[in-house]
C-alpha atoms as an extended CHARMM CRD file, in Angstrom:
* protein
*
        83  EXT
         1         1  UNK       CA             39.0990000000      -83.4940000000     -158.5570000000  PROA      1               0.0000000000
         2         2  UNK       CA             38.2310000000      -81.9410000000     -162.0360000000  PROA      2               0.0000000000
         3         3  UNK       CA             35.2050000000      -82.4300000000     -164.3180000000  PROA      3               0.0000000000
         4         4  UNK       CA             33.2060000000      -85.7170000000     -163.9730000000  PROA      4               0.0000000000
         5         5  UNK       CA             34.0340000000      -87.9590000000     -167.0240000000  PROA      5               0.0000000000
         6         6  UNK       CA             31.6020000000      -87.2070000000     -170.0050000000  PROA      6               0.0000000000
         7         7  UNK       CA             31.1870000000      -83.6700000000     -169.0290000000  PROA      7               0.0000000000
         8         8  UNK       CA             30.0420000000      -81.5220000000     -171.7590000000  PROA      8               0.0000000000
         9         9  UNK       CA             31.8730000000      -78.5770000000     -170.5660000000  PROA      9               0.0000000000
        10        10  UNK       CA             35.1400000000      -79.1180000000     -172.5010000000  PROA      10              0.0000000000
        11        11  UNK       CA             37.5460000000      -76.7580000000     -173.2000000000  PROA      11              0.0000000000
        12        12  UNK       CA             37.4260000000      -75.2560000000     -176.5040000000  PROA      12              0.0000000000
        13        13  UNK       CA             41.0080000000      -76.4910000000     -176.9900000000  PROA      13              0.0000000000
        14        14  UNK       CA             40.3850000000      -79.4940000000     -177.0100000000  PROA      14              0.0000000000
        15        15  UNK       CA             37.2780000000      -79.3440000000     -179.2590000000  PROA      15              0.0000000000
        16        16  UNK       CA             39.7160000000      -77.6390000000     -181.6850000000  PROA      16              0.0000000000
        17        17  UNK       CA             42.1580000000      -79.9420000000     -181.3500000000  PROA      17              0.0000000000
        18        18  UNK       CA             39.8840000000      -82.9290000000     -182.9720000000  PROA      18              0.0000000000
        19        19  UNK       CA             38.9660000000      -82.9050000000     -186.5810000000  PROA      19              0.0000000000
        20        20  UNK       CA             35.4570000000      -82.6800000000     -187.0380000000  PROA      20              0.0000000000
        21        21  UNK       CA             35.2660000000      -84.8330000000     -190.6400000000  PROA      21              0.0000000000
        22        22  UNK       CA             37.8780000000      -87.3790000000     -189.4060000000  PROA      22              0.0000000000
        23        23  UNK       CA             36.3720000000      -90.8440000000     -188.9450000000  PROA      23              0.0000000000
        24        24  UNK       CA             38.4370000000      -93.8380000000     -188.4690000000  PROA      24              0.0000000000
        25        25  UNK       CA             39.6730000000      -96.0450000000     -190.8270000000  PROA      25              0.0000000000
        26        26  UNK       CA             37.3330000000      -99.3250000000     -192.0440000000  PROA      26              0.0000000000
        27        27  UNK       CA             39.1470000000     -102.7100000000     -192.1110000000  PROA      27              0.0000000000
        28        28  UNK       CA             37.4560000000     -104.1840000000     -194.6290000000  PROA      28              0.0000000000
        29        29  UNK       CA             39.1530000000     -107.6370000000     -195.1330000000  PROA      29              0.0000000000
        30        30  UNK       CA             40.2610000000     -107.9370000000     -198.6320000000  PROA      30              0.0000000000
        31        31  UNK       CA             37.6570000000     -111.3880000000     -199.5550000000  PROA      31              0.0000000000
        32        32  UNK       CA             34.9280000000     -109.0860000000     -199.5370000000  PROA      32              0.0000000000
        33        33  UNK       CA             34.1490000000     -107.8610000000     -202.5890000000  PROA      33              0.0000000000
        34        34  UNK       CA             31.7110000000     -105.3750000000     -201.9040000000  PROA      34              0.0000000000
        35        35  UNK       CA             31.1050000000     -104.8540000000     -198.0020000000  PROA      35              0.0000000000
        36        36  UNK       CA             27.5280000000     -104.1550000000     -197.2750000000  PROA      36              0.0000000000
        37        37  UNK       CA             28.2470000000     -104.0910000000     -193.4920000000  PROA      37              0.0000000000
        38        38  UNK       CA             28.4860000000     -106.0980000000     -190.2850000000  PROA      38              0.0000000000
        39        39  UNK       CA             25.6200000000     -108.8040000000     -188.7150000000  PROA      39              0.0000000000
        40        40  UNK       CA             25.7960000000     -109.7070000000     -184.9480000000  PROA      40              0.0000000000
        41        41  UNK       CA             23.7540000000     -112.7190000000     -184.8360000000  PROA      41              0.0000000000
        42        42  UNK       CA             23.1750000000     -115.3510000000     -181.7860000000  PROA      42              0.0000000000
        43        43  UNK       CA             24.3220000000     -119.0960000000     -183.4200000000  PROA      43              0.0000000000
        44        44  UNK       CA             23.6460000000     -122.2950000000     -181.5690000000  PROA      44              0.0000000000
        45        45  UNK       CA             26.6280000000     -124.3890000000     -180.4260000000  PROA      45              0.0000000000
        46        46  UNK       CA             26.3120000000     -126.7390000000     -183.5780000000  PROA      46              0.0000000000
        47        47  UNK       CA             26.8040000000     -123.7790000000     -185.9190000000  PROA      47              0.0000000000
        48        48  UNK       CA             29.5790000000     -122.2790000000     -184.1830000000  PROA      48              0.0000000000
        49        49  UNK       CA             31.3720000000     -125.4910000000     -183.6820000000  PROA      49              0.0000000000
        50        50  UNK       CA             30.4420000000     -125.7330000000     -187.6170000000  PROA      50              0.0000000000
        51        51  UNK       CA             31.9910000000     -122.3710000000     -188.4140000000  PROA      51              0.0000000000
        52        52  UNK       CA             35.1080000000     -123.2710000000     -186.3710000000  PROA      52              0.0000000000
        53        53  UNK       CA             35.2450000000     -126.9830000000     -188.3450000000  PROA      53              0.0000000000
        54        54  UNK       CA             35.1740000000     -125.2260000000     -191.7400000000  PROA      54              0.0000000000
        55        55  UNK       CA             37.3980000000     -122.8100000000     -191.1840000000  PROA      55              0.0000000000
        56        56  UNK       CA             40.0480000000     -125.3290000000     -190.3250000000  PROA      56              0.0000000000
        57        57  UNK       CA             38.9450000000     -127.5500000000     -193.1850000000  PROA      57              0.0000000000
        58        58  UNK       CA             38.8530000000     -124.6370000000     -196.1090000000  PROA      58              0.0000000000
        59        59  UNK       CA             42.1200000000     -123.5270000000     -194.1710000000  PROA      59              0.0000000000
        60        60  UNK       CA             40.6010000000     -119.8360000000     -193.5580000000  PROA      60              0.0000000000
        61        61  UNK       CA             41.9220000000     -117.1750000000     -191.3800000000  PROA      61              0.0000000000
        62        62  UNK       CA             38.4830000000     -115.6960000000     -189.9220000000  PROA      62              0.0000000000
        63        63  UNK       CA             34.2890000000     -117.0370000000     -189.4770000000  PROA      63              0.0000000000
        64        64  UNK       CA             33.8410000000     -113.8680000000     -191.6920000000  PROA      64              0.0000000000
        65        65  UNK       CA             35.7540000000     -115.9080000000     -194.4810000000  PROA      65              0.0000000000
        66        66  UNK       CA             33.9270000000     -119.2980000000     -193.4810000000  PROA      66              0.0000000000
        67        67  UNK       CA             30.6890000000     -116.9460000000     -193.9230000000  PROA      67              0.0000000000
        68        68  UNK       CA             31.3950000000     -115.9890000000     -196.9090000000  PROA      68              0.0000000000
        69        69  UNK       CA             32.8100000000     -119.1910000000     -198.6070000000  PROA      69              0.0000000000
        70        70  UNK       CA             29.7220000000     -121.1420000000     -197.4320000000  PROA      70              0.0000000000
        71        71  UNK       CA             27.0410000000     -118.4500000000     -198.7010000000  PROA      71              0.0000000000
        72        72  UNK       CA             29.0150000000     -118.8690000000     -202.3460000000  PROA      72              0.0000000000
        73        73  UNK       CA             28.8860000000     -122.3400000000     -202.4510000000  PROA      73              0.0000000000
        74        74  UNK       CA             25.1510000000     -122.6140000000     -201.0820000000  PROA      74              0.0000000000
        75        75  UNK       CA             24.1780000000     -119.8470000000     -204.0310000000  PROA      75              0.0000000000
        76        76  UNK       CA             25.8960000000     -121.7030000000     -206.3110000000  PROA      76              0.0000000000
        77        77  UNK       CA             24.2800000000     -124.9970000000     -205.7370000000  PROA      77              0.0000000000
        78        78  UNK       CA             21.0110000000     -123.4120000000     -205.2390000000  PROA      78              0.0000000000
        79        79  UNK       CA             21.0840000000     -121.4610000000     -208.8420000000  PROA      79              0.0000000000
        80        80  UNK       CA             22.9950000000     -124.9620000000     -210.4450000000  PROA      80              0.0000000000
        81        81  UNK       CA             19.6060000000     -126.7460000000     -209.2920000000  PROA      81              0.0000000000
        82        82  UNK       CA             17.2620000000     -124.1790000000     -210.4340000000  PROA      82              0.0000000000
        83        83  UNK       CA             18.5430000000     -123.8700000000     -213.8070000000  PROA      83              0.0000000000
């Protein structure tokens, strides 16, 4: 039978067992230059279709890397016109 899962009555073993100040390892891909964190965003079906189009045609391993390529280009276009 045991404890119900989640209980809060753990051993002290196995609290002791855990490092406190251990937290797990980020995989921060290596095209990010300087990782500001994650968005979880709802697309429509044209701009997921879109992401998966570009990331065949810029031959890309990930939508993070599509993400990122298109935000360069669009910045780069936007300050070319503005200057």
């Amino acid at each position: 039978m045991g404890r119900p899962k989640g209980s809060k009555n753990k051993s002290r073993l196995q609290n002791e067992s855990k490092p406190q100040d251990a937290s797990p390892a980020q995989n921060i891909p290596g095209f990010i230059s300087n990782p500001a964190g994650r968005i979880n965003v709802r697309v429509s079906t044209e701009t997921k279709d879109g992401l998966a189009q570009l990331k065949d045609d810029f031959r890309l391993h990930s939508q993070e890397e599509v993400l990122e390529k298109a935000i360069a280009i669009v910045m780069a276009l936007r300050k070319a016109v503005s200057a």
